[in-house]
Every structure is written in C-alpha cells, then in structure tokens.
ZAMARGU-4260 file (C-alpha; in steps of 0.2 Angstrom, whole numbers, plus 5000, padded with zeros to 4 digits):
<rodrens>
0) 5000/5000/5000 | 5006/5018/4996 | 5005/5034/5006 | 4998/5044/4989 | 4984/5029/4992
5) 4971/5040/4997 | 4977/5057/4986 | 4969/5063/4972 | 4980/5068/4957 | 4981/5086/4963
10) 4985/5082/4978 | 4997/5072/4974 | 5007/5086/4964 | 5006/5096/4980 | 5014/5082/4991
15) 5027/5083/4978 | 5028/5101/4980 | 5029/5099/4997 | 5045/5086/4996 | 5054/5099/4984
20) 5052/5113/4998 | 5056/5100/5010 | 5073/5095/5000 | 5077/5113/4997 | 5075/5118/5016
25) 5086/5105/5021 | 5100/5110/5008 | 5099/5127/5014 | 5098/5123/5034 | 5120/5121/5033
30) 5128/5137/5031 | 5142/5132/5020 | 5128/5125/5006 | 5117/5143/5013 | 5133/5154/5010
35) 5136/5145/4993 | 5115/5148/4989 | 5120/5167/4991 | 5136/5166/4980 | 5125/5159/4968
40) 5111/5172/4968 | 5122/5185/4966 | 5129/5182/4950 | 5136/5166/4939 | 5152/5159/4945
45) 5162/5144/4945 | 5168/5132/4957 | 5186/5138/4959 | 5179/5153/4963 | 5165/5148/4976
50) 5180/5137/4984 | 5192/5153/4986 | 5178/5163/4995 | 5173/5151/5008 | 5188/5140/5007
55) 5184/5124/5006 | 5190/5109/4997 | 5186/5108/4980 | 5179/5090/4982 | 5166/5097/4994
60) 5160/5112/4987 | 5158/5099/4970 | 5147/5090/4982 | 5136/5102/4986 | 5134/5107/4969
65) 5128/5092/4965 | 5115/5092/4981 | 5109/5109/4971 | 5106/5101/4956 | 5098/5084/4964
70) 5086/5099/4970 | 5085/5107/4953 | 5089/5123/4960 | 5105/5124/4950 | 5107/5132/4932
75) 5123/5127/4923 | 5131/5134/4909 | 5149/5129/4899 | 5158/5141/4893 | 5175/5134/4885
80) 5182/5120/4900 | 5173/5128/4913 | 5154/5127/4920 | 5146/5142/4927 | 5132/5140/4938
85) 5119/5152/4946 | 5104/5149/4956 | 5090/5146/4943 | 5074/5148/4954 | 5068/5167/4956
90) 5056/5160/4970 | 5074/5153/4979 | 5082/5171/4975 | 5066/5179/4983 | 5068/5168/5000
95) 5085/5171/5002 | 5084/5190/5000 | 5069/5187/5012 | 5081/5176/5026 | 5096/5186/5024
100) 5089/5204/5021 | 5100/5210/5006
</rodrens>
C-alpha cells in the first residue's frame, strides 16, 4: 500500500511540492551550502571561485553542487572548459533575500 493511496492527482502534485520545499529547506539549513546559495544568487560563478571565497575543498564544494542540482535549484552553463552555475529559481532568490535581508 502507498502513502499517495488516498490522494487525488492534485493532491498528489502538491505532496510533491511539498518534498521539493522539503529538499530545498534541508540543503539550505547548513551554512556552508546557505553561503554557497547566496554566492550563487548574486551572479554566475564557478567552482574555483566559490571554493576561494569560503575556502573549502574543491571535492566538497563539487558536492554540494551536485546536492543543488539533485534539488533542481541549479542552472549550469559551459563556457570553454569551465561550467558556470547560478541559482535558477527566482522564488529561491526571493527567500533568500527574504532570510538574509539584502
């Protein structure tokens, strides 16, 4: 038996709703991954980058980009060798300006 059991098909898109938010709550509640969320919503940048500003290791910062993009919060672009990711969500932009009070 399945929890969406008793859920109708628009409710059902809502639970899912609620997972996402759930997902994106959790990835935000560390302040490493919430510091990285702000670098991203400020501009496009790359990972080199993210790891000289809150130096970290590469191998984590890579990590938690990929925790981002599990979440689909995570726009990528390549230019050349490199990838350039930003925050893709305006709604994700709108909270954090919200929490953080820029």
């Amino acid at each position: 038996m399945t929890r969406y059991l008793w859920l109708n098909k628009k409710e059902k898109a809502k639970d899912k709703k609620f997972d996402k938010t759930s997902k994106i709550f959790d990835i935000l509640s560390n302040p490493t991954r919430l510091k990285m969320a702000y670098l991203l919503c400020t501009r496009e940048i790359c990972n080199c980058e993210i790891k000289k500003l809150l130096k970290k290791e590469q191998t984590l910062i890579s990590h938690y980009l990929r925790d981002f993009k599990k979440a689909g919060m995570l726009q990528e672009r390549r230019h050349g060798r490199w990838r350039r990711y930003s925050i893709k969500d305006e709604k994700i932009k709108a909270l954090l300006d919200l929490m953080l009070g820029r």
